[in-house]
TIFI-396964 format. One record per residue (C-alpha): residue number from 1; residue in three letters; x, y, z. Coordinates in Angstrom, 3 decimals. Example, Ala and Ser with C-alpha at 12.3 -4.5 7.8 and 13.67 -1.06 7.14 Angstrom:
# residues 2
MIRO  resi  resn      east     north        up
MIRO     1   ALA    12.300    -4.500     7.800
MIRO     2   SER    13.670    -1.060     7.140
This chain:
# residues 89
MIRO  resi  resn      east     north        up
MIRO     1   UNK    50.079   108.515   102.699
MIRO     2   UNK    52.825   107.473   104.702
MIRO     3   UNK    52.409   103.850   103.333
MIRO     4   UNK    53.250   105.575   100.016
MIRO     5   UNK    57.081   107.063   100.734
MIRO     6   UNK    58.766   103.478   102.155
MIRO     7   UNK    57.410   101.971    98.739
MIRO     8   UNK    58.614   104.857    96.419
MIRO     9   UNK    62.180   105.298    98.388
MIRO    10   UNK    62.040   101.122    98.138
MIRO    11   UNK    61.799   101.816    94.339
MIRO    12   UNK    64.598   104.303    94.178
MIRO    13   UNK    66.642   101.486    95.581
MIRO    14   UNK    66.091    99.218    93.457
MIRO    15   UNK    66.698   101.583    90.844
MIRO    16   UNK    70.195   102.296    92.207
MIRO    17   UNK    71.174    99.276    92.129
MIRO    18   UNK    69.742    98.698    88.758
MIRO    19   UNK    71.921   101.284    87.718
MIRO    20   UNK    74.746   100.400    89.855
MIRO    21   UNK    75.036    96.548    88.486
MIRO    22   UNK    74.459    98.086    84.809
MIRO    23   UNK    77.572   100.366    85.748
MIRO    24   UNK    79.312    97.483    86.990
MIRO    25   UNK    78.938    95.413    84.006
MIRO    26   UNK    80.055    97.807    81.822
MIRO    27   UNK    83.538    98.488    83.879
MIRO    28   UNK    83.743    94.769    83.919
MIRO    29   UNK    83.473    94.898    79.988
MIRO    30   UNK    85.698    97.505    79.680
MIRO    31   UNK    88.363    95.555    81.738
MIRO    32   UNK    87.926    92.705    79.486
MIRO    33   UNK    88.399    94.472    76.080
MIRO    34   UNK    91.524    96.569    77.733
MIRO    35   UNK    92.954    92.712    78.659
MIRO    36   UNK    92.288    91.247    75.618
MIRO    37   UNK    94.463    94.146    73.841
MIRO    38   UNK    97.166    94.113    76.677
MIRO    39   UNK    97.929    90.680    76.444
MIRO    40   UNK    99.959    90.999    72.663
MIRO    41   UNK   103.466    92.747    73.862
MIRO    42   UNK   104.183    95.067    71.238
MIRO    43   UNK   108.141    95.198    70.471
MIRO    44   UNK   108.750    98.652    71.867
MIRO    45   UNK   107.545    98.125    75.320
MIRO    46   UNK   110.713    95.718    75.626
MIRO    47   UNK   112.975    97.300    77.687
MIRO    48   UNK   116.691    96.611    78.170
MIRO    49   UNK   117.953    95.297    81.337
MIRO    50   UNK   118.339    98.831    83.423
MIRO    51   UNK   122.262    97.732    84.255
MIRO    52   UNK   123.085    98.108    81.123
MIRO    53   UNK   122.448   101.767    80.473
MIRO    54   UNK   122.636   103.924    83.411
MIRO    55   UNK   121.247   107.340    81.378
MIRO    56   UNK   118.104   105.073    80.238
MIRO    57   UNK   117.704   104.465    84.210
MIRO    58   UNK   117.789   108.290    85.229
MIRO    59   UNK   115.466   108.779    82.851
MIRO    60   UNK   113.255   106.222    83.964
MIRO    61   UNK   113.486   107.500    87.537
MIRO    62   UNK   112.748   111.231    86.449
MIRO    63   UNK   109.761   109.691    85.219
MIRO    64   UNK   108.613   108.006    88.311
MIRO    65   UNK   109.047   110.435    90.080
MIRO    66   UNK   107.600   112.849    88.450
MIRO    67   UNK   104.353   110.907    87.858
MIRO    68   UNK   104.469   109.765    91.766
MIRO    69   UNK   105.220   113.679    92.696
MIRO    70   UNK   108.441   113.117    94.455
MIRO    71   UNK   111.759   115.266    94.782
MIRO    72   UNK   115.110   114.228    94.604
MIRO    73   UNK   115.405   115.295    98.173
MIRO    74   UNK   112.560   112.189    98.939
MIRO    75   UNK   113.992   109.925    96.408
MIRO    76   UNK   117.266   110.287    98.407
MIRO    77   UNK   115.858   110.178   101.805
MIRO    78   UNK   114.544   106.715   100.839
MIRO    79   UNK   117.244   105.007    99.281
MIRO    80   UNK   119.598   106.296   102.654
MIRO    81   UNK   116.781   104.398   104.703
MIRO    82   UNK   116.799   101.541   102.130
MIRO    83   UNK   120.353   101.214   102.708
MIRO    84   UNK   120.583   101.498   106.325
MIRO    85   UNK   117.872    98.918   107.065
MIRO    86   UNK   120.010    96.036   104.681
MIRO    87   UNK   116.924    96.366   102.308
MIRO    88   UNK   119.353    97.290    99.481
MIRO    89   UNK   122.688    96.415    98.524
């Protein structure tokens, strides 16, 4: 009996990893298709250069930081380090 539990917890190995390389292939498929329909720019995702509209980079920034969870008090904590280690101009 004892012989019996290596060979059946062998099996659910195997079976992971069936399932785990199945898995796999499919993310790797998935990757391939999103790639595939990345690669065409479409004419809106051109942005203008952010110098030359300062409101279109605040808004930007609200966005970031929003999606990143940070408050302006972080945002400007950063930028003061930025700028006192020369890492921005």
């Amino acid at each position: 009996m004892k012989s019996s539990k290596p060979h059946s917890r062998q099996m659910d190995e195997r079976e992971k990893l069936r399932k785990f390389r199945e898995l796999d292939d499919a993310f790797a498929q998935a990757l391939r298709e999103l790639d595939k329909t990345s690669r065409k720019p479409e004419p809106e995702e051109v942005q203008p250069p952010l110098e030359d509209d300062p409101h279109e980079f605040e808004q930007r920034l609200r966005a970031l930081m929003t999606d990143y969870q940070q408050t302006d008090t972080s945002v400007d904590t950063l930028l003061r380090t930025m700028l006192k280690l020369g890492k921005i101009a």
